[in-house]
C-alpha positions in Angstrom: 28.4 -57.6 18.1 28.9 -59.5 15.1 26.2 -61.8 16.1 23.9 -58.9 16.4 24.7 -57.6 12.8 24.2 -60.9 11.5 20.6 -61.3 13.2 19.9 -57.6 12.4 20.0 -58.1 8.8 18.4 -62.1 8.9 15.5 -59.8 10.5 15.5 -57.0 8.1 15.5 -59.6 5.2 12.2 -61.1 6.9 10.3 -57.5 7.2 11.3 -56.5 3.6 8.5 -60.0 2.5 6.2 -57.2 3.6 7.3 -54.5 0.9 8.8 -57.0 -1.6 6.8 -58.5 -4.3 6.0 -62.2 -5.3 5.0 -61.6 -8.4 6.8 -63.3 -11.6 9.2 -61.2 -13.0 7.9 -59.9 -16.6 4.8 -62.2 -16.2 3.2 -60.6 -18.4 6.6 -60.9 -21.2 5.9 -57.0 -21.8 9.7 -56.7 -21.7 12.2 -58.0 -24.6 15.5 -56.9 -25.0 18.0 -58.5 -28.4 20.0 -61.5 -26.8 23.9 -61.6 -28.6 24.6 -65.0 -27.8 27.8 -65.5 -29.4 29.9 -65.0 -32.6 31.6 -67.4 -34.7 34.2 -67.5 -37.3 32.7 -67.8 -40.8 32.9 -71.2 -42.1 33.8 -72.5 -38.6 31.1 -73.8 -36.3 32.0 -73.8 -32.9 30.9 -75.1 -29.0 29.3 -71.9 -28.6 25.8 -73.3 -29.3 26.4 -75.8 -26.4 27.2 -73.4 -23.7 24.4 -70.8 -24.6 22.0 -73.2 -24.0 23.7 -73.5 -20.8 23.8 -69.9 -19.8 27.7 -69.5 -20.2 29.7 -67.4 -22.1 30.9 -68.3 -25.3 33.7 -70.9 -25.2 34.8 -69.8 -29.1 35.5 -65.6 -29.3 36.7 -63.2 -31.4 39.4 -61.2 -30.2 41.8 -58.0 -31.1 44.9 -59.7 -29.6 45.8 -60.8 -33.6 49.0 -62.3 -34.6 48.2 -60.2 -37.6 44.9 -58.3 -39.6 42.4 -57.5 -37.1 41.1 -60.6 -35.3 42.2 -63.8 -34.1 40.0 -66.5 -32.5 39.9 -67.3 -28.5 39.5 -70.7 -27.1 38.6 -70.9 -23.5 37.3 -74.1 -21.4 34.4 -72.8 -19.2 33.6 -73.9 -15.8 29.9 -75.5 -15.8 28.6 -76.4 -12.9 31.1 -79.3 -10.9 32.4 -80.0 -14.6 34.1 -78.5 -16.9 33.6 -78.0 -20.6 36.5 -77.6 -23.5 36.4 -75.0 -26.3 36.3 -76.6 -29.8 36.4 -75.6 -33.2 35.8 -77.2 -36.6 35.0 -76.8 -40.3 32.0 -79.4 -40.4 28.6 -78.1 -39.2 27.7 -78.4 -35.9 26.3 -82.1 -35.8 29.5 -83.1 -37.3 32.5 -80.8 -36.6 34.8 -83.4 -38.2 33.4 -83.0 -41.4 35.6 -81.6 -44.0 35.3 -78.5 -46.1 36.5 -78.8 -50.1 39.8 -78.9 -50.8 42.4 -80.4 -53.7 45.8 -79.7 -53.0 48.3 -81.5 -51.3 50.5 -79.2 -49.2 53.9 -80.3 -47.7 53.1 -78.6 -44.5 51.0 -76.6 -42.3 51.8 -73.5 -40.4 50.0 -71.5 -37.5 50.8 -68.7 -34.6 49.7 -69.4 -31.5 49.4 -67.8 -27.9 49.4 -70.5 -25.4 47.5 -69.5 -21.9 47.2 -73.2 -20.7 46.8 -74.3 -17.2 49.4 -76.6 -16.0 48.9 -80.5 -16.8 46.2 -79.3 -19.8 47.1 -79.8 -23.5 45.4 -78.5 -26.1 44.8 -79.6 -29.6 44.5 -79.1 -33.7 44.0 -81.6 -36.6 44.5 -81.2 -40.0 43.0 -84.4 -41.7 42.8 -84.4 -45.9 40.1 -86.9 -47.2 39.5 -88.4 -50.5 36.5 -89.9 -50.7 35.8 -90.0 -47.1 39.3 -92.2 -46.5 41.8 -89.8 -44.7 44.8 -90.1 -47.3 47.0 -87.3 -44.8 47.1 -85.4 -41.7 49.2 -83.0 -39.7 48.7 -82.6 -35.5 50.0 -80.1 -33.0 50.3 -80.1 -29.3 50.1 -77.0 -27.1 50.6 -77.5 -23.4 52.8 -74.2 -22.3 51.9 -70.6 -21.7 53.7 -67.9 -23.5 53.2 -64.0 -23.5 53.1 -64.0 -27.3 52.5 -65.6 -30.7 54.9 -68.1 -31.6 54.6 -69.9 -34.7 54.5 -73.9 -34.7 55.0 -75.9 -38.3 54.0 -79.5 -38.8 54.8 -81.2 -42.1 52.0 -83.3 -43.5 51.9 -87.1 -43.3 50.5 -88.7 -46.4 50.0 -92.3 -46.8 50.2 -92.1 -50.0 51.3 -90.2 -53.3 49.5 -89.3 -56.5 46.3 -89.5 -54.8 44.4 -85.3 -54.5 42.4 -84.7 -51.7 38.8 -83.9 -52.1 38.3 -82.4 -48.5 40.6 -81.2 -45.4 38.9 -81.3 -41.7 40.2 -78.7 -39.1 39.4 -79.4 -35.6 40.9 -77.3 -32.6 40.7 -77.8 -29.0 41.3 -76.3 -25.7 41.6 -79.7 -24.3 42.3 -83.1 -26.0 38.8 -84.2 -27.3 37.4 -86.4 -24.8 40.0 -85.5 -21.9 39.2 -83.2 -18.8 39.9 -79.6 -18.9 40.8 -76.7 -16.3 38.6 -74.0 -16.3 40.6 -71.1 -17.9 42.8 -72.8 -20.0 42.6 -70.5 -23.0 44.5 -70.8 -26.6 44.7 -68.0 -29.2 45.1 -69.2 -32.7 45.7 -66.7 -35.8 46.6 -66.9 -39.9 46.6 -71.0 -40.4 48.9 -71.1 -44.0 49.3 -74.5 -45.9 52.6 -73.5 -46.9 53.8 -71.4 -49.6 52.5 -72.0 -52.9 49.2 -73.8 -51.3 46.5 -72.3 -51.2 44.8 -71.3 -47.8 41.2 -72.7 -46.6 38.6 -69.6 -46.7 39.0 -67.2 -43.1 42.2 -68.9 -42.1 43.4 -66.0 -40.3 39.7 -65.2 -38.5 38.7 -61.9 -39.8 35.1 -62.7 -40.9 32.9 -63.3 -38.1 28.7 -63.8 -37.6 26.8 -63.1 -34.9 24.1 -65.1 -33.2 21.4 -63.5 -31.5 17.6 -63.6 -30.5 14.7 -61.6 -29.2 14.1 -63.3 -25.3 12.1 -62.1 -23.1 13.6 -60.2 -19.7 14.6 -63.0 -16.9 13.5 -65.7 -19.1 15.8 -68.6 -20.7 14.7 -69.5 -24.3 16.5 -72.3 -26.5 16.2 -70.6 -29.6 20.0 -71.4 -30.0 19.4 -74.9 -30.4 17.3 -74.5 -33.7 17.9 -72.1 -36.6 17.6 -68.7 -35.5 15.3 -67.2 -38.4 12.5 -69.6 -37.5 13.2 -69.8 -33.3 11.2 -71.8 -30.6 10.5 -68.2 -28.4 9.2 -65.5 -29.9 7.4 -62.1 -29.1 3.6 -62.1 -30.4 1.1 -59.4 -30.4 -1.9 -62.3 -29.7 -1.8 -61.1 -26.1 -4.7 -62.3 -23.2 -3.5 -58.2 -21.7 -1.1 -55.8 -22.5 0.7 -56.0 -25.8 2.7 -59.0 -25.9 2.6 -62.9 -25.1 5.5 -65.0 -25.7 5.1 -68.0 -28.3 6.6 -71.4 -27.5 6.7 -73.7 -30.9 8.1 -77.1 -31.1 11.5 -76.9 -33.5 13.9 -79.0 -35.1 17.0 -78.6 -33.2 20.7 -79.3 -34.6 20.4 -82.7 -32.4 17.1 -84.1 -34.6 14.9 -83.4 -31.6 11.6 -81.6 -31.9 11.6 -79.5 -28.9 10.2 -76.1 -27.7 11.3 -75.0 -24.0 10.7 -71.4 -21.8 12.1 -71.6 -18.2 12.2 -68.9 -16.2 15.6 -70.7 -14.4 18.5 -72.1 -16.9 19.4 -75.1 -18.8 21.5 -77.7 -17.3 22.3 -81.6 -18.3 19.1 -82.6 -16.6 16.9 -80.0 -18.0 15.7 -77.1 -16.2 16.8 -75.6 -12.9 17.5 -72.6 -11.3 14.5 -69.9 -10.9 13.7 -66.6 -9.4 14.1 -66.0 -5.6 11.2 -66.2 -3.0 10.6 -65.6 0.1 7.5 -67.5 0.9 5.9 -70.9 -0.2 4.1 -70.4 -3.4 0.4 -72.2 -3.2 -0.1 -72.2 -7.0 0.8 -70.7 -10.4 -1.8 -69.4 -12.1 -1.9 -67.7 -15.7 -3.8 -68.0 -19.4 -3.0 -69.9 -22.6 -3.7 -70.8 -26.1 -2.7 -74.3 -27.6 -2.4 -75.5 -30.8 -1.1 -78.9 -31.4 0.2 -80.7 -34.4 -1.1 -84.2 -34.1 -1.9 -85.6 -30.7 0.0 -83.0 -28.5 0.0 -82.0 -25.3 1.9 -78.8 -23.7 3.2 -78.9 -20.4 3.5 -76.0 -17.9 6.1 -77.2 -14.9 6.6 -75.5 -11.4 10.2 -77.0 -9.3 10.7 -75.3 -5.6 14.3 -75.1 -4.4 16.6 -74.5 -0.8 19.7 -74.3 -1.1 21.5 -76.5 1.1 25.0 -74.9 2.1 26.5 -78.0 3.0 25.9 -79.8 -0.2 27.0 -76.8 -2.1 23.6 -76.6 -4.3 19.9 -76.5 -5.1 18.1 -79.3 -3.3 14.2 -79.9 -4.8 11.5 -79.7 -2.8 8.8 -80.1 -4.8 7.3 -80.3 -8.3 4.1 -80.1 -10.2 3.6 -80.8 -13.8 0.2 -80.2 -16.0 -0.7 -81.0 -18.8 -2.5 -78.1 -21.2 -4.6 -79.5 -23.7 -5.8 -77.8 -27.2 -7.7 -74.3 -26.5 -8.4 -72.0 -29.4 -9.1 -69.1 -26.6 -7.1 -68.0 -23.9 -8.2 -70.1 -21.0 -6.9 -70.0 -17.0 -5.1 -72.8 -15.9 -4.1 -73.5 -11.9 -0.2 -74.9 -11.0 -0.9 -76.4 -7.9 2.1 -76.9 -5.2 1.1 -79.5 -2.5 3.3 -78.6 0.8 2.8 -76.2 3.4 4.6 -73.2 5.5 8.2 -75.6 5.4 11.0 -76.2 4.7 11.1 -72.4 3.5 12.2 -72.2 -0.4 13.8 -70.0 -2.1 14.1 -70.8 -5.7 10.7 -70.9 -7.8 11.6 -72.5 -11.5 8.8 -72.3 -14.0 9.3 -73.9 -17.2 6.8 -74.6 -20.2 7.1 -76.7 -22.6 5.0 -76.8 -26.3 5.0 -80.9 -27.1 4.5 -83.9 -24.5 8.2 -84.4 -23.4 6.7 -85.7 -20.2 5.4 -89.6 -21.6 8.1 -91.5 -23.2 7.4 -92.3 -26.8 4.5 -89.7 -26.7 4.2 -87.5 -30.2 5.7 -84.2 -29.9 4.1 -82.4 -33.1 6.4 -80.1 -35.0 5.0 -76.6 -35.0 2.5 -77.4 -31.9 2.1 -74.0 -30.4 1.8 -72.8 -26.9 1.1 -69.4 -26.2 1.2 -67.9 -22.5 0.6 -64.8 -20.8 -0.3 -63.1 -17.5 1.7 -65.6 -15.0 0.9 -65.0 -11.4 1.7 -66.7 -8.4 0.1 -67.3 -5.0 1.4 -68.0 -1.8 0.8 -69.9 1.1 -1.1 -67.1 3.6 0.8 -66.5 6.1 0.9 -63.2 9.1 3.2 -61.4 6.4 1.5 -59.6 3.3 2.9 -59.1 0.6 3.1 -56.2 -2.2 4.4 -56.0 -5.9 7.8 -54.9 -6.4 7.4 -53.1 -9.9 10.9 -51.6 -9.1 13.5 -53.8 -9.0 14.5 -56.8 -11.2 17.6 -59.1 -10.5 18.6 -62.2 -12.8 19.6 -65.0 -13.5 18.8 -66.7 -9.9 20.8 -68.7 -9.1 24.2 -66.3 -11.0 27.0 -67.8 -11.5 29.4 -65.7 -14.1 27.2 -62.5 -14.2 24.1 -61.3 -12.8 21.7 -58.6 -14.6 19.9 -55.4 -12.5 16.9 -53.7 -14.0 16.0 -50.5 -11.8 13.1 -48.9 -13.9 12.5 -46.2 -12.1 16.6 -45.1 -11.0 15.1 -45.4 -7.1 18.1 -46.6 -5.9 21.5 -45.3 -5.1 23.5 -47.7 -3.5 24.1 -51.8 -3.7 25.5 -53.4 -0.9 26.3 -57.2 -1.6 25.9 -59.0 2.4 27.3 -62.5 3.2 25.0 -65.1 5.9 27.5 -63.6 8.5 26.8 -59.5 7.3 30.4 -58.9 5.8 29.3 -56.5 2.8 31.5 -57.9 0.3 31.4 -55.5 -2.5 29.5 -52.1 -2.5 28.3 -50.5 -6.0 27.2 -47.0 -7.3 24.1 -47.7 -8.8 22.6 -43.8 -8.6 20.9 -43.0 -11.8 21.3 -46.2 -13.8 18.2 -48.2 -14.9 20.1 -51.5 -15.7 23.9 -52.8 -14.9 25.4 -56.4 -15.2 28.0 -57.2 -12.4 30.8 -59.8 -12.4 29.6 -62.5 -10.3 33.0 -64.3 -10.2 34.7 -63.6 -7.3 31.7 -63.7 -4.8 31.7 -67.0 -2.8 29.6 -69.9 -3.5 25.9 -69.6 -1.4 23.4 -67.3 -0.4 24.2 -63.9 -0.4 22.2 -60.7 0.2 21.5 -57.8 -2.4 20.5 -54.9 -0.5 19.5 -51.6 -2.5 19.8 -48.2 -0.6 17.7 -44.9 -1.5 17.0 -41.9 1.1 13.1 -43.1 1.7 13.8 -47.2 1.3 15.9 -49.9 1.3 15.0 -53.4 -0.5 17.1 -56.4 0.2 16.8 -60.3 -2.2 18.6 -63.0 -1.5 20.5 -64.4 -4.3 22.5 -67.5 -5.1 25.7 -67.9 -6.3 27.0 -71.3 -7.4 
């Protein structure tokens, strides 16, 4: 019986190719929606940058568990990918979070409260180093390795090397992990009202109250780096200068907080290697077609990049099956341009990453022109013609694709009532209410690792995509 379910719904999942669409979500980048990527303290800057580039949360929060006032700050390594990334914290800017802020006095010692959530075998961090003249002169260091249900305070006098001698600067740096060391995901550190000790003066925010918020315009099921580079001039934005419809998204080649010039839409998310990830398919695309305008500082070129995907359950991940890169050179007008993929009916994907880039990142040692603009609209994709037809499915919209923390549902029209989340062997996992609501986000966290099925219910039609959770 079981085997039957199973094959029922592998069957089902094949018939729905004939009533689900292949078309790029928002192709067209009609639909924008205000992206909060994450808050930091003021005077602080934070790892937050790092993992929103990545597409995970925000390592560095705010939160109303306060030793006192409203707010204390959060510090929680994230799981990314096989590895795992610590929450940090600093006074310096982001380049440099060791760089000191300005400060003259020469406290005896330093106080904080802390909540300790750590996981066994992790120890978290914070340094206190005064400067004069770039030459540290003192320093104070505590140690967090336990877990406690509430704040507890921890005082460490301050160790100067020498006497008579005012500091011009003091560098705070806080970590959920030992900088450098390995972290488990989870481990988490609340830290609230950092005093120098009485009669000292405290550093500007020490007990986390003032926070700012960081956030973009991005296009719907698109991954932008605006992040990266300061957010009143970003790499992605909307523009009216459209080849149909209203908008057209912009890619411009920015200076990011690293020193590279860089300008990068995928329609996937960024990992160490560059793009991955994509929408799901369920056929082989032929070729990515679609318009753009290009105008290069220097001698430029844009790129537009297609990557195919299987995921291979025994390796755990994505496994490439092919690529095609073009090069777009200058065009004053909207012009077509053709994505060609070169393999046939199989292996079957079922990841399609599209990615476009506004300089030459391609050639090594190629100019990549600040400001070179790349402006695209009216993506479609073909596929490989098989005996099933396919039709545009305007009403339904799942992403990211592969989803590994949360996953985002766009119904525009309400048409659907009920979400069934199916494993390979047709164990629903979870069921959801999804009657009358044009957009949720679910908790991906506690759905296993693989393919899975999203199958939508209404009284007059059922549409099922296969997602990836990893």
């Amino acid at each position: 019986m079981k085997y039957l379910c199973t094959l029922f719904l592998l069957l089902s999942v094949m018939l729905s190719v004939t009533i689900q669409g292949q078309n790029v979500p928002n192709s067209d980048f009609e639909n924008w929606y205000i992206d909060t990527l994450y808050e930091e303290p003021q005077g602080f800057s934070t790892i937050n940058i790092h993992l929103a580039t990545m597409g995970l949360p925000a390592g560095v929060e705010r939160t109303s568990d306060s030793y006192s006032g409203n707010y204390a700050v959060s510090l929680t390594s994230r799981k990314a990918g096989n590895d795992t990334i610590p929450a940090y914290i600093g006074t310096g800017p982001l380049q440099d979070m060791g760089r000191g802020i300005p400060y003259n006095e020469n406290p005896d010692s330093i106080s904080v409260y802390v909540k300790e959530n750590l996981v066994p075998g992790d120890t978290a961090v914070a340094y206190f180093l005064f400067t004069s003249m770039t030459n540290m002169i003192g320093y104070a260091e505590f140690r967090f390795s336990d877990s406690a249900t509430s704040y507890q305070l921890f005082k460490k006098e301050v160790v100067w090397f020498t006497t008579g001698i005012q500091p011009d600067s003091v560098t705070i740096m806080i970590g959920s992990a030992e900088f450098g060391d390995i972290s488990t995901p989870g481990s988490n550190l609340l830290i609230d009202s950092i005093s120098f000790g009485a009669g000292y003066s405290d550093i500007p925010n020490h007990n986390f109250e003032t926070w700012n918020t960081f956030s973009t315009e991005t296009p719907e099921n698109w991954t932008v780096l605006n992040a990266m580079s300061d957010l009143s001039n970003p790499m992605v934005t909307k523009t009216t200068d459209s080849y149909s419809g209203t908008y057209a998204v912009s890619i411009k080649n920015k200076v990011s907080f690293f020193g590279d010039t860089m300008g990068f839409l995928t329609n996937g998310n960024w990992g160490g290697n560059g793009p991955q990830g994509g929408y799901g398919v369920y056929a082989n695309p032929k070729k990515i077609t679609g318009y753009y305008k290009y105008t290069p500082s220097g001698p430029d070129t844009a790129l537009a990049g297609a990557f195919s995907y299987v995921w291979d359950n025994g390796a755990g991940k994505l496994v490439q099956v092919d690529s095609s890169i073009l090069k777009l050179p200058p065009a004053n007008s909207y012009t077509a341009f053709e994505l060609p993929l070169n393999y046939d009916l199989w292996p079957l994907i079922d990841t399609l990453n599209i990615t476009f880039a506004a300089g030459n990142f391609l050639t090594h040692g190629a100019h990549v022109g600040l400001n070179s603009e790349l402006i695209v609209d009216s993506l479609n994709v073909q596929f490989i013609t098989s005996s099933i037809s396919h039709q545009s499915n305007s009403d339904l919209s799942v992403w990211p694709n592969p989803a590994s923390d949360m996953i985002n549902i766009k119904i525009p029209g309400k048409n659907f009532s009920k979400l069934e989340i199916i494993s390979l062997e047709g164990r629903i996992l979870r069921a959801v209410s999804v009657e009358n609501q044009n957009r949720i986000t679910l908790n991906t966290k506690n759905l296993p690792k693989g393919l899975l099925f999203f199958k939508f219910d209404s009284e007059n039609k059922t549409r099922t995509i296969k997602i990836i959770i990893h």
